[in-house]
C-alpha positions in Angstrom: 62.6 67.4 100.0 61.3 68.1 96.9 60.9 65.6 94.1 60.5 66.0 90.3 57.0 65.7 88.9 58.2 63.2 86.7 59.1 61.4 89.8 56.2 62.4 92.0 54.0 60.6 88.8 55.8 57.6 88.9 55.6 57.3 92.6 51.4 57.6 92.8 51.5 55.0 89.7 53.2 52.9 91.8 51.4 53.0 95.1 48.1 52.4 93.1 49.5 49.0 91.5 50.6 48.3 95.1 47.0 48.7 96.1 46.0 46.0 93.8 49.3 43.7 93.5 50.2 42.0 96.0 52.5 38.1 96.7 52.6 35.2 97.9 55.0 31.9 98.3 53.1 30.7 95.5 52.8 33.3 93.3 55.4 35.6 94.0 55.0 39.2 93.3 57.6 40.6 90.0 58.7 43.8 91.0 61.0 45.7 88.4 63.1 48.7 88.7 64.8 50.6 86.0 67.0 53.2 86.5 69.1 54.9 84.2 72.2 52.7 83.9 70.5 49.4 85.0 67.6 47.2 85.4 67.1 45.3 88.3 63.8 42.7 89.0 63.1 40.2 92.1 60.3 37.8 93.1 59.1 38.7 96.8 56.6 37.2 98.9 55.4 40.1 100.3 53.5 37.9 103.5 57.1 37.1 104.7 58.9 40.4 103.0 61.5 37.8 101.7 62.8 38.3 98.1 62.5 34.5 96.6 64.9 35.0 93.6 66.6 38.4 92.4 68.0 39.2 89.1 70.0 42.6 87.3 72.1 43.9 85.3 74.7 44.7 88.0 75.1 40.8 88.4 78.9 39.1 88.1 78.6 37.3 85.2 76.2 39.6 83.2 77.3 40.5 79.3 76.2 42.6 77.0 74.9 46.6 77.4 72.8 47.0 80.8 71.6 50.3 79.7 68.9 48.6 77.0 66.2 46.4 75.5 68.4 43.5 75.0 69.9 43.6 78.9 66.5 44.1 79.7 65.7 40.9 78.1 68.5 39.1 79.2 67.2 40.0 82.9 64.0 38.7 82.3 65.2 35.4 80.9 67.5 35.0 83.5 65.2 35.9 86.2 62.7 33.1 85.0 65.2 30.3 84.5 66.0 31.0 88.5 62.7 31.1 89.3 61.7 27.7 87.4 64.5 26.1 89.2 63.3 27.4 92.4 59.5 25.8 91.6 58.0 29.2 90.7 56.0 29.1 87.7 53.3 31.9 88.0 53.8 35.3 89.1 52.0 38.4 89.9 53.7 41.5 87.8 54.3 44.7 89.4 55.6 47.6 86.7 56.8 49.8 89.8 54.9 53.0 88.8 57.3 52.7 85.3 55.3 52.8 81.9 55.1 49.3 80.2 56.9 49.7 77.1 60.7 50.3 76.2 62.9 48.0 78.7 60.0 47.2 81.1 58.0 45.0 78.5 61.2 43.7 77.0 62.0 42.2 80.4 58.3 41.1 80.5 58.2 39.2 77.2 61.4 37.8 78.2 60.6 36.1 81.1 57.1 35.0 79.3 58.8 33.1 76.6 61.4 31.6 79.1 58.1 30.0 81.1 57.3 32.4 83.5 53.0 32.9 83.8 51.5 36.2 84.3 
């Protein structure tokens, strides 16, 4: 099984933020993933493994193009309203091994302005 560098990269990026990052019921841990097509982000207590609130571009009811900044920033708005519904106000954000620019830090920015602390 042989992986791509780009993708071999990505994945020791992301098992040295999991190192660090890590959630609770409290403060939930952000974890985003963008693929080509779609962007897809959740809030998981990683004590229980439960995923507290989900949100992506996939979703019924999502408009607009999924492929760029501005579904990205739908995402995180949307992601932050469910989570500020749910009691969740502070959050612990995990880039999954992605570089924070682009769709990653729209989705960010997003769900900062919407309330969301981290």
């Amino acid at each position: 099984m042989l992986k791509s560098e780009k993708a071999r990269k990505r994945q020791r990026r992301r098992w040295h933020i999991r190192k660090k990052v890590s959630g609770t019921s409290t403060i939930p841990r952000m974890s985003v993933y963008r693929s080509l097509n779609h962007i897809y982000v959740q809030l998981i207590d990683d004590q229980t493994g439960k995923t507290l609130v989900s949100a992506s571009t996939v979703e019924k009811g999502f408009e607009g193009k999924a492929s760029n900044v501005e579904g990205a920033a739908a995402v995180g708005k949307k992601v932050a309203e469910k989570a500020l519904e749910t009691g969740i106000q502070k959050v612990v954000f995990d880039r999954g091994g992605f570089k924070f620019h682009g769709r990653v830090k729209s989705l960010a920015e997003a769900a900062r302005e919407a309330g969301l602390k981290f």
